[in-house]
C-alpha positions in Angstrom: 2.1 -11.5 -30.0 3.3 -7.8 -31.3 0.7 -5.4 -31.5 0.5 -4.0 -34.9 0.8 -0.1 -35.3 0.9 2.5 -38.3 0.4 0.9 -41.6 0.4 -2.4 -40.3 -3.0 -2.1 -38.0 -4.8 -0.1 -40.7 -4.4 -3.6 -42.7 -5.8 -5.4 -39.6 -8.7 -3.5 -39.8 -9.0 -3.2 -43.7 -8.5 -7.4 -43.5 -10.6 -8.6 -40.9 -10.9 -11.8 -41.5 -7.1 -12.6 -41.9 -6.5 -12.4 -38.4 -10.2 -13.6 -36.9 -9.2 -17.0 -36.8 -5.6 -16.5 -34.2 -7.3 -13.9 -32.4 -10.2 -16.1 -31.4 -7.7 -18.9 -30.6 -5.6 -16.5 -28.3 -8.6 -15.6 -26.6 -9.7 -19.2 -26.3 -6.0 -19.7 -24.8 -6.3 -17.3 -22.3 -10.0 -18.3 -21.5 -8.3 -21.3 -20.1 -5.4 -19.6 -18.5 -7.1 -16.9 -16.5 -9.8 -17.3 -13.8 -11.1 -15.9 -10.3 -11.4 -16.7 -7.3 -12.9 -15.8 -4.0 -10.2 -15.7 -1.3 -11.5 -17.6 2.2 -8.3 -17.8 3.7 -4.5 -16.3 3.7 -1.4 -17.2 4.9 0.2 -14.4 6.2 2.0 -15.9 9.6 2.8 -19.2 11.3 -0.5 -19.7 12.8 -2.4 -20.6 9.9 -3.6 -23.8 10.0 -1.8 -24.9 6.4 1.5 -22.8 7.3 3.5 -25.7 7.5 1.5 -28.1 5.1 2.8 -25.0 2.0 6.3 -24.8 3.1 6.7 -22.4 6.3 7.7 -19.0 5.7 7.9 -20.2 1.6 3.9 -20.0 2.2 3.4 -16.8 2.8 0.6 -14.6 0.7 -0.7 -18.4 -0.5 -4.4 -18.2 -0.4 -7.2 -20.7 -0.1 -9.8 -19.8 -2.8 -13.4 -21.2 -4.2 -14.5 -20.1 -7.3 -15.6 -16.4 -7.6 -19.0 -17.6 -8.8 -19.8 -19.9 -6.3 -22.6 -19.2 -3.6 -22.4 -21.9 -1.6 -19.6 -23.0 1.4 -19.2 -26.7 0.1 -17.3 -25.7 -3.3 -14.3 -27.4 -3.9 -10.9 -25.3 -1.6 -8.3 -24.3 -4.4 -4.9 -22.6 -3.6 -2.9 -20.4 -5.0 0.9 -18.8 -4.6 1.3 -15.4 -5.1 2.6 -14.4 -8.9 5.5 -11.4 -8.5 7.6 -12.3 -4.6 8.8 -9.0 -5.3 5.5 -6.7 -5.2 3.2 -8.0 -2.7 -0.2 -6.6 -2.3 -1.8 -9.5 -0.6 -5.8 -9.4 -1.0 -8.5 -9.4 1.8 -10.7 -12.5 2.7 -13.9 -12.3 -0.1 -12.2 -10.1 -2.2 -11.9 -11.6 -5.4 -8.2 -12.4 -7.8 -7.9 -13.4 -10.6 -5.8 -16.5 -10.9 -3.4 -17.9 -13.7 -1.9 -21.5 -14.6 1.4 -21.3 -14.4 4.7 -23.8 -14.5 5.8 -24.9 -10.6 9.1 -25.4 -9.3 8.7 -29.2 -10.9 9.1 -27.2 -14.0 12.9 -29.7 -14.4 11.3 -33.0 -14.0 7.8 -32.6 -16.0 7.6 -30.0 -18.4 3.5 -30.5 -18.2 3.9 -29.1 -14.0 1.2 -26.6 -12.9 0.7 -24.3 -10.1 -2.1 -21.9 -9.7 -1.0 -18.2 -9.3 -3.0 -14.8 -8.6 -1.9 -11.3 -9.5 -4.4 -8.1 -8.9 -7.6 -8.0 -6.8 -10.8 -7.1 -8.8 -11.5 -3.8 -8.2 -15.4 -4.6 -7.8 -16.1 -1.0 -6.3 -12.9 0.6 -7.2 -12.1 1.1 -3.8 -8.4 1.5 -2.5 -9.9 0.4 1.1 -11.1 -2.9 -0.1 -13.0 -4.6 -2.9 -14.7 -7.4 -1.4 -18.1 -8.9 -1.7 -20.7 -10.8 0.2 -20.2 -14.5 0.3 -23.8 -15.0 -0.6 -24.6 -12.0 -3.5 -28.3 -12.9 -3.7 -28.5 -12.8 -0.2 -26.9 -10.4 1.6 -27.1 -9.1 5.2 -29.7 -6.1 5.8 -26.9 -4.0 6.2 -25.4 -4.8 3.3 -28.3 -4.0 1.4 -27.7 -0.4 2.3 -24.1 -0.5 1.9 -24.1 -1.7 -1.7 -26.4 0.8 -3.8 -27.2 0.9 -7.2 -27.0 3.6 -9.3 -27.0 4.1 -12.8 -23.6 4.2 -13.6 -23.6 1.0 -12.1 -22.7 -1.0 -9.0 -21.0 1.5 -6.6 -20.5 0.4 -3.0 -21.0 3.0 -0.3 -20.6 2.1 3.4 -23.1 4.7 4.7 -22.7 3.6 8.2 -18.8 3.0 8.3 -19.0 -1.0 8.1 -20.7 -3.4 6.6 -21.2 -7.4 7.6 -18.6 -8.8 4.9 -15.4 -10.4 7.1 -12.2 -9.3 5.9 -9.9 -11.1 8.3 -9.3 -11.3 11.7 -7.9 -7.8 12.1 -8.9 -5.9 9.1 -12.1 -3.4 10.4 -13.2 -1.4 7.6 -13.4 2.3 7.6 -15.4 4.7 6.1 -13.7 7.3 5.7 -11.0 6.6 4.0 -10.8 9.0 1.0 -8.9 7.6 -2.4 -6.8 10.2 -4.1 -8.2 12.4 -6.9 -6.3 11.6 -10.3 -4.9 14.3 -12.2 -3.8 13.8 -15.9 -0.6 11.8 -16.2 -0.6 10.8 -12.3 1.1 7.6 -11.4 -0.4 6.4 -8.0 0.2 4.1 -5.2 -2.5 3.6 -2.6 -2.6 2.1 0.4 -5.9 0.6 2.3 -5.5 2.9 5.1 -4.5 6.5 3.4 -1.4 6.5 3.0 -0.2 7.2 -0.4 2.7 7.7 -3.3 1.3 10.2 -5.8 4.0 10.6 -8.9 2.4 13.8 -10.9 2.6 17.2 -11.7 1.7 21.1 -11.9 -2.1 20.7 -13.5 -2.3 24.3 -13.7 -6.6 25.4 -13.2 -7.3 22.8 -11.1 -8.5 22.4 -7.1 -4.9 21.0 -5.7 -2.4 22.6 -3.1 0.6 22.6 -5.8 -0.3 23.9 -8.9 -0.9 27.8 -8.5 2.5 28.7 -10.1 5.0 26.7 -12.2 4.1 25.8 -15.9 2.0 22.2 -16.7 4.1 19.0 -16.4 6.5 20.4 -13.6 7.0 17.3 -11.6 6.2 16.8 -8.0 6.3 13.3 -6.1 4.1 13.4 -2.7 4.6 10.6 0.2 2.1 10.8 2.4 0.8 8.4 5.6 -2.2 9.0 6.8 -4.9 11.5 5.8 -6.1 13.9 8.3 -10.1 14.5 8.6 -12.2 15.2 5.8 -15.9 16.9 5.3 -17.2 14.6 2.1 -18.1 11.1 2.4 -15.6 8.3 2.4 -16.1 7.5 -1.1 -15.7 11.2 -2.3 -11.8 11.5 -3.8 -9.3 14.1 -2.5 -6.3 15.7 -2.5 -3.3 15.6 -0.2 -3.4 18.7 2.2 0.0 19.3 4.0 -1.4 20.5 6.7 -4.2 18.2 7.3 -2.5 15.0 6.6 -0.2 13.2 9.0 3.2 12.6 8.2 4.6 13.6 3.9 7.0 13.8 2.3 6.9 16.4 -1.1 9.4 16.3 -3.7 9.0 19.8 -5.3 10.2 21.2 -8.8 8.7 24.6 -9.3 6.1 23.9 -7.0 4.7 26.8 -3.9 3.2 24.4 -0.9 1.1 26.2 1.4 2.7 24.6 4.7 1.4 26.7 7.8 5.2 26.0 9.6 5.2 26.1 13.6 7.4 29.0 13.8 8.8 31.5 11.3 9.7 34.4 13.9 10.4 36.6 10.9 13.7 35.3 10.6 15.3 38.1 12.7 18.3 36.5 13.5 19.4 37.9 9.5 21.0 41.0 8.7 20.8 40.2 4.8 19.6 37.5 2.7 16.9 36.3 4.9 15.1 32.8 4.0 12.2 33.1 2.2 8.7 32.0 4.3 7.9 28.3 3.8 4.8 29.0 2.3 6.4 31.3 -0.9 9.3 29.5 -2.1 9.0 28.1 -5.5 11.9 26.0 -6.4 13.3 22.8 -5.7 13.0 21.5 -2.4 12.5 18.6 0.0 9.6 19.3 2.7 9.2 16.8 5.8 6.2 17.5 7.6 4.8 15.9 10.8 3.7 15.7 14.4 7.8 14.8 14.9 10.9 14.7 13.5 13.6 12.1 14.1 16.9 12.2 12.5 19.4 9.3 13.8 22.5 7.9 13.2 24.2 4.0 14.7 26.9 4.0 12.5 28.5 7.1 11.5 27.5 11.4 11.5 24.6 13.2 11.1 25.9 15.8 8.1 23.7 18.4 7.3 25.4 20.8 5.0 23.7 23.7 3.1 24.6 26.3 0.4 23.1 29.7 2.5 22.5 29.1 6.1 21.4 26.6 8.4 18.6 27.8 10.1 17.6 26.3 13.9 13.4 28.4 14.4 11.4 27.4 17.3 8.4 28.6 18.9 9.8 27.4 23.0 13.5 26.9 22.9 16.3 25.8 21.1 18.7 23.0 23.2 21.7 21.0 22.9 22.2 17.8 24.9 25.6 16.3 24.8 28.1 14.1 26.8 31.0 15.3 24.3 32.3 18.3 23.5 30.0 20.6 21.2 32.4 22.9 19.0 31.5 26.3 17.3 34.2 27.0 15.0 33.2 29.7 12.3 34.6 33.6 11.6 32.6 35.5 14.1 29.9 34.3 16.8 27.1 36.5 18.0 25.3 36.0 21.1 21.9 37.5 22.4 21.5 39.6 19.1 23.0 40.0 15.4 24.0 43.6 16.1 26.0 42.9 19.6 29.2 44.2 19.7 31.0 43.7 23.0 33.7 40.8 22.6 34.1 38.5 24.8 37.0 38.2 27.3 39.8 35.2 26.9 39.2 33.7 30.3 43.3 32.3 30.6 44.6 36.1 29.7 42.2 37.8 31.8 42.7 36.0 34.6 46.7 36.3 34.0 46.3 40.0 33.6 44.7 40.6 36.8 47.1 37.8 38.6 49.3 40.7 37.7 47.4 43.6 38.8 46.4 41.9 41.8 50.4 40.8 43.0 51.4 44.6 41.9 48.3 46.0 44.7 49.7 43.4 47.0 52.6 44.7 47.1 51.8 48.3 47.2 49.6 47.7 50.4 52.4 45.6 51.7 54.5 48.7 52.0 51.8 51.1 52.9 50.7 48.9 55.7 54.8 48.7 57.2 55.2 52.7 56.7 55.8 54.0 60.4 54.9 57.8 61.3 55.5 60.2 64.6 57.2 59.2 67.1 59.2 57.3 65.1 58.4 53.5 64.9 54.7 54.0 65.6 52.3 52.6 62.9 51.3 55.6 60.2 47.5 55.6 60.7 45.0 55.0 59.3 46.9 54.4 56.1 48.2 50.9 58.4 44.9 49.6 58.6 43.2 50.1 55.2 46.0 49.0 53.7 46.6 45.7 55.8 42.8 44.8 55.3 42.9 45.3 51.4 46.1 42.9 51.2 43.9 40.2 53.2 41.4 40.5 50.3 43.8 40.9 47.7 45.4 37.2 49.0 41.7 35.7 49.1 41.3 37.1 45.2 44.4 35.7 44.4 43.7 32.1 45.6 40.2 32.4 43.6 41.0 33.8 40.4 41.0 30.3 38.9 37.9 29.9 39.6 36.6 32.7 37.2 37.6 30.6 34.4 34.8 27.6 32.4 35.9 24.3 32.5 33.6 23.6 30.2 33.9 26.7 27.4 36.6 27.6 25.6 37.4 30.5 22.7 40.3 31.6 20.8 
């Protein structure tokens, strides 16, 4: 059915009773359409009991349900498939879904074919950890009792104790202190039942989060974030993502300043000009990984990392290269040990030439001193003999090593 807007819906309201008699038979309809249901069991693997009674690995997310209303453990098993295969946010055991009639894959051969489907879990306490109830409402476990408090805004459940007595399957335990995220206005969110988090939103400018201090309203910022690190408030208490709390994101920046406390800055000393601006101060577009470690691999093909400035490598120990190939430097001028050296470095095969040279040259220059005879004729001219005849010995013994000065492994032009 459209829904009627402008002109149109002022004559909806201005002519009730026109339009009393199909809306209260669309509501009927869907009266009969849409129900809920109390999950008691899931099939999420082959060793459920009905894995192969629902069609294997076709089966999975199919849930065994009794109604949501029902107090007692006799009520009549129901099942139901899973609505969209493509989005799957499978519920807990005694959470609560609501289920739809809908068409089945007999849908060729009788047009009247039904199957029951469920979409979304209630959201009983509006939790993103888990919306379940006890199996028995008017008579749950002491615990319980303290877990689930009223207040006068209504039902609000909060596990003061970190668990409660509900089972939620055989490996879900329930935690505490898992904090859902605080909205801001025109947020999209994702959320996970274990903190980890897709938060599609923007510069809220006057409010208490990490991203919003500069930039104008409406700047866009996406946030990926797994796993939030400790927090001071109570589980049920909502927060904000905190780069250097949580434990692995991923933030998509616009205009956005991110105060990330990075391991090592060192003042960026290695610059003569230009120098990177801190983490912590840059304002425009950028793509911040942040974690305990960073993995970057290839199986296929390179690892390309190309940027417009510099590349720059900062660590706090060391920085290393590990490689079986051949690692290649080629750019317009290297410096080693310091931006401001200035003593070039010697090519090793013409330096070693040259001084192949200088040392055959000496060689032969002590060759004839040592051979120069002196008075009486045809004695040996001493001591010029002897120093002579033991620098050609060394000269010889350079010779033979001067190959030896040169890398095998590192080569310049």
């Amino acid at each position: 059915m459209a829904i009627k807007r402008g002109v149109a819906a002022i004559n909806t309201v201005q002519n009730p009773n026109k339009y009393n008699t199909s809306l209260l038979s669309l509501q009927g309809q869907v009266g009969k359409l849409l129900t809920t249901g109390r999950v008691k069991s899931i099939i999420l693997d082959d060793t459920h009991p009905l894995f192969e009674d629902f069609g294997q690995w076709n089966a999975l997310g199919t849930i065994e349900y009794i109604s949501s209303t029902s107090t007692t453990l006799n009520s009549k098993t129901l099942y139901a498939k899973p609505l969209d295969p493509n989005n799957k946010f499978y519920p807990l055991i005694n959470e609560i879904v609501y289920i739809f009639e809908l068409p089945n894959s007999n849908l060729g051969e009788n047009y009247e074919g039904v199957s029951s489907y469920y979409i979304n879990t209630v959201g009983l306490w509006n939790s993103q950890h888990h919306n379940a109830y006890p199996e028995n409402p008017n008579a749950p476990q002491p615990v319980q009792n303290k877990d689930y408090l009223e207040t006068e805004l209504g039902s609000v459940r909060r596990a003061t104790d970190q668990s409660t007595e509900i089972y939620l399957g055989r490996t879900f335990v329930e935690r505490g202190d898992i904090h859902p995220l605080l909205p801001f206005e025109g947020d999209k969110i994702l959320e996970g039942r274990w903190g980890n988090t897709l938060r599609f939103g923007s510069t809220v400018k006057n409010t208490n989060n990490s991203w919003s201090s500069v930039g104008t309203n409406g700047d866009p910022i996406t946030i990926l974030r797994n796993g939030q690190g400790a927090r001071s408030d109570e589980g049920w208490v909502p927060v904000t993502e905190e780069i250097n709390n949580d434990d692995t994101s991923i933030y998509l920046t616009s205009t956005q300043k991110i105060p990330i406390g990075v391991s090592s800055i060192n003042d960026y000393f290695s610059y003569t000009t230009d120098k990177p601006t801190i983490p912590n101060q840059y304002t425009g577009k950028q793509l911040i990984l942040n974690s305990g470690r960073l993995v970057f691999n290839t199986t296929e093909d390179h690892l390309l990392l190309s940027s417009k400035k510099s590349i720059n490598l900062n660590a706090v120990e060391s920085i290393n290269f590990d490689t079986t190939g051949a690692t290649i430097l080629q750019s317009g001028e290297v410096y080693l040990g310091s931006k401001s050296a200035t003593e070039p470095v010697l090519l090793g095969n013409a330096t070693v030439e040259l001084l192949f040279q200088l040392l055959e040259n000496l060689a032969t220059l002590t060759a004839n001193l040592a051979a120069q005879v002196g008075v009486p004729p045809g004695a040996p001219l001493e001591p010029t003999r002897t120093a002579a005849t033991l620098v050609n010995n060394n000269i010889n013994n350079l010779l033979l090593n001067l190959e030896s000065l040169k890398s095998n492994s590192v080569k310049t032009v």
